[in-house]
C-alpha positions in Angstrom: 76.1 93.2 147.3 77.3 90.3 145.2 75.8 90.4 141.4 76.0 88.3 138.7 75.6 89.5 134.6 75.1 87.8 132.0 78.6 87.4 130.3 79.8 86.2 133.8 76.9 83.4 133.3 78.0 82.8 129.7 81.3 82.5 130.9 80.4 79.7 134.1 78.1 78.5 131.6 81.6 77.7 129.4 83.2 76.4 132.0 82.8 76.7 136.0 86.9 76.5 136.2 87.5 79.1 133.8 85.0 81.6 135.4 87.1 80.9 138.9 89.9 82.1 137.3 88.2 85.0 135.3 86.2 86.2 137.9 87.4 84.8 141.1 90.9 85.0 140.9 91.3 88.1 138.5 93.7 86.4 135.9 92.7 88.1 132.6 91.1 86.2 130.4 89.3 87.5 127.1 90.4 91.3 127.5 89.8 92.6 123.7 90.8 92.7 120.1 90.1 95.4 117.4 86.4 93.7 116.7 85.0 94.5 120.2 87.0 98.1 119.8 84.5 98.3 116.5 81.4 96.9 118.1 82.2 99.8 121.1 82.8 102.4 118.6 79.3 101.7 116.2 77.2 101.3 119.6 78.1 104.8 120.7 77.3 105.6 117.4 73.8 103.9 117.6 73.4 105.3 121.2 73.4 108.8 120.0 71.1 108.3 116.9 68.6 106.7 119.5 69.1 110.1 121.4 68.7 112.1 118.3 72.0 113.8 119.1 74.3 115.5 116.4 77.1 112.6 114.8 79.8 113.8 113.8 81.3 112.9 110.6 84.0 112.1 112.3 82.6 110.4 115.4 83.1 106.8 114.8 86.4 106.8 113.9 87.5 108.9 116.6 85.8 106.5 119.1 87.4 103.9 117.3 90.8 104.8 117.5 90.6 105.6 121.0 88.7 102.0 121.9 92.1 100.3 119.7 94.7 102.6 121.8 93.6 101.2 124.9 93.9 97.4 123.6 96.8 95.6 125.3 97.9 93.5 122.1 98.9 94.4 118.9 96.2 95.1 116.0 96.5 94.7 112.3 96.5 98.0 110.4 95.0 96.7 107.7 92.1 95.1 109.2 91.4 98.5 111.2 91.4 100.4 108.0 88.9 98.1 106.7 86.6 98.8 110.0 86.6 102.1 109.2 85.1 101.7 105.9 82.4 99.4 106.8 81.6 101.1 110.0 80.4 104.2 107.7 78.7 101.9 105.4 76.4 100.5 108.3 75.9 104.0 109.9 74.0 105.3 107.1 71.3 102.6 107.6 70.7 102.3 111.2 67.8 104.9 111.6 65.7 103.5 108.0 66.9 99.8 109.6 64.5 100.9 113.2 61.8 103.1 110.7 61.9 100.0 108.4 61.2 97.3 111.2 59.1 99.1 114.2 57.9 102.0 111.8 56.0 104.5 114.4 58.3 104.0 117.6 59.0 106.2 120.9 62.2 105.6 122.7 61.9 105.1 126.1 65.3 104.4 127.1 69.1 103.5 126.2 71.3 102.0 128.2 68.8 101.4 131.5 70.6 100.1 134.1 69.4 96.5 135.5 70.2 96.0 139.6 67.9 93.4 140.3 67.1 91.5 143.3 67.3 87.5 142.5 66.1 84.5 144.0 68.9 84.3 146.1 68.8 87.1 148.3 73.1 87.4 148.4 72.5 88.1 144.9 71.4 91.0 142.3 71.6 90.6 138.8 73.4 93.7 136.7 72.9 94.0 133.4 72.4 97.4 130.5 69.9 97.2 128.3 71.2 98.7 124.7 67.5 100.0 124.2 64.2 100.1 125.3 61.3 101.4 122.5 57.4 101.8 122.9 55.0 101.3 119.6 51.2 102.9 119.5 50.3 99.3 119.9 51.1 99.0 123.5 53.9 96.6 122.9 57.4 97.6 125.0 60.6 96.4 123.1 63.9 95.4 124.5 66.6 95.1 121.8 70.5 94.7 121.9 72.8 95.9 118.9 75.3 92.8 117.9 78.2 93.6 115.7 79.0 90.6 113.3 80.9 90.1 110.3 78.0 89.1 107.3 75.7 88.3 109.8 73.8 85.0 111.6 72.9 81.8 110.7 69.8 79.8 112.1 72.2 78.3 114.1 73.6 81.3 116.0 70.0 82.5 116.1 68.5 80.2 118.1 71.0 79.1 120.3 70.0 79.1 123.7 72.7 80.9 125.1 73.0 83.7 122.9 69.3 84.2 123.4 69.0 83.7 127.2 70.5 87.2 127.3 67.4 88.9 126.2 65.4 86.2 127.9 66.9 87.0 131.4 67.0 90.9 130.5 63.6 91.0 129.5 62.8 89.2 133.0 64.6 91.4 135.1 63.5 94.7 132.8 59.9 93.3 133.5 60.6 93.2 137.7 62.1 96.8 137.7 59.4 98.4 135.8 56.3 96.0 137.2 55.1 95.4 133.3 53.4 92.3 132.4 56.0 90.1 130.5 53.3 89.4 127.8 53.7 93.6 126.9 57.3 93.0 126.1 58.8 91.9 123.6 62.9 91.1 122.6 65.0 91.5 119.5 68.5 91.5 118.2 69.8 94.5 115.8 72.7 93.1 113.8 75.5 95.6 112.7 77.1 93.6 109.8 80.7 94.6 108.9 80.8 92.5 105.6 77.5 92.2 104.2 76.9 93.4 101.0 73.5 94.9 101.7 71.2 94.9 104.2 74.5 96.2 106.9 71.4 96.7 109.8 69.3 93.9 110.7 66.7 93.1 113.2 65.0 90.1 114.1 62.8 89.1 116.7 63.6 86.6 119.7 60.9 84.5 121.7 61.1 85.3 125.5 58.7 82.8 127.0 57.2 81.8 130.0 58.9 78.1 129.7 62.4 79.9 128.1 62.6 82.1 131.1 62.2 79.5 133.5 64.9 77.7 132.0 67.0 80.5 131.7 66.6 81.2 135.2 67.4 77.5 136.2 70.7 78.0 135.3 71.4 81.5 136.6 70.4 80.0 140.1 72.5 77.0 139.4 75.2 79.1 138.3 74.9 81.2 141.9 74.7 78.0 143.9 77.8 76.3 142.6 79.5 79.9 142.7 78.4 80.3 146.6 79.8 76.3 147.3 83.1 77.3 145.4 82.3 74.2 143.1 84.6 74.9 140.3 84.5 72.1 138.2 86.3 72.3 134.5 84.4 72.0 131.6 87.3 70.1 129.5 84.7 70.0 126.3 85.2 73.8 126.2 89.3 73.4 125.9 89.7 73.2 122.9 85.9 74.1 121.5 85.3 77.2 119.5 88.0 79.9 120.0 89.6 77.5 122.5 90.4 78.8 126.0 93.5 80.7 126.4 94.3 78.9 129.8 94.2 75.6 128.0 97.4 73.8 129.1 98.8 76.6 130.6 100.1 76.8 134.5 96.5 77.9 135.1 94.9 75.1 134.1 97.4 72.0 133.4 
């Protein structure tokens, strides 16, 4: 059955044309660079901690050299080096970072799985949930680990597509498990390479009844315009933050 996730969404969202390629067509487009090899490397470390299973001292850096050898471009050795120091200062603080912010907590689950059937029957939405952790006050929390340099500003916080993933997770998390949306609530955990304190972080993010229904607009407008092959290209997004790497290229003229 066709699926959609949520960074094909962000990526549509972006720009219809560039998902067409991306995801339609197969070109590559974003394929990696040494900072998603760290944010792979400290989530397997996270993943274990949530498990309570034995890290080795070596662990991270073993999963990060293995995440940079299968990169396709070259890396700076310099910058790698630096990873590996800041990756062990943030390890350290991840389980008093969760102690600190839910105190008394149960995990429930890591990495669950999302399959979902969608509005449009043709459709499921797929999706992983970093974590899933129950309090003694009945509350269910979704959270997702973001690695970042020295961290987020209220800008980045509350933008509306960096939060819809929780939004639509929390949702879809919600249908799977039949629990009332007002039981759950979302967070981001922020893994902060350059900070000078404070390397974990978690904050909160509002998942409502009017957020999800907006959220859910445009997945379904996203399927309908994917369905009617309506690729239309997004030319504010050319040149807009990291620029798109098929700007002016054979792929996109």
């Amino acid at each position: 059955m066709k699926h959609i996730s949520y960074s094909e969404l962000k990526d549509w969202a972006h720009c219809p044309f560039y998902h067409k390629l991306t995801r339609i067509d197969g070109i590559d487009g974003f394929t990696g660079n040494e900072y998603t090899a760290f944010g792979s490397a400290i989530h397997s470390v996270c993943e274990k901690k949530l498990l309570n299973e034995e890290v080795e001292e070596d662990f991270f850096v073993r999963e990060l050299k293995k995440n940079i050898s299968e990169l396709d471009d070259e890396v700076d050795l310099k910058t790698i080096h630096q990873m590996m120091k800041q990756g062990n200062k943030i390890i350290p603080e991840i389980d008093d970072a969760l102690s600190d912010y839910f105190e008394e907590y149960e995990v429930l689950a890591v990495e669950l799985p999302l399959y979902e059937p969608m509005e449009n029957e043709n459709f499921r939405f797929k999706g992983y949930i970093d974590a899933v952790v129950a309090t003694p006050d009945g509350k269910v929390h979704i959270f997702d680990w973001k690695t970042c340099s020295w961290g987020w500003d209220s800008r980045k916080r509350s933008d509306k597509m960096v939060t819809y993933q929780l939004t639509l997770y929390k949702h879809f998390f919600c249908q799977k498990m039949s629990i009332e949306p007002k039981n759950v609530e979302t967070h981001f955990a922020l893994l902060k390479r350059t900070a000078k304190n404070n390397h974990v972080e978690f904050f909160r993010v509002t998942s409502g009844s009017k957020k999800t229904e907006n959220a859910l607009k445009l997945l379904n407008t996203a399927i309908y315009n994917i369905e009617n092959e309506r690729y239309i290209k997004n030319r504010l997004s050319c040149t807009s933050g990291y620029g798109c790497k098929f700007y002016k290229t054979e792929h996109c003229p």
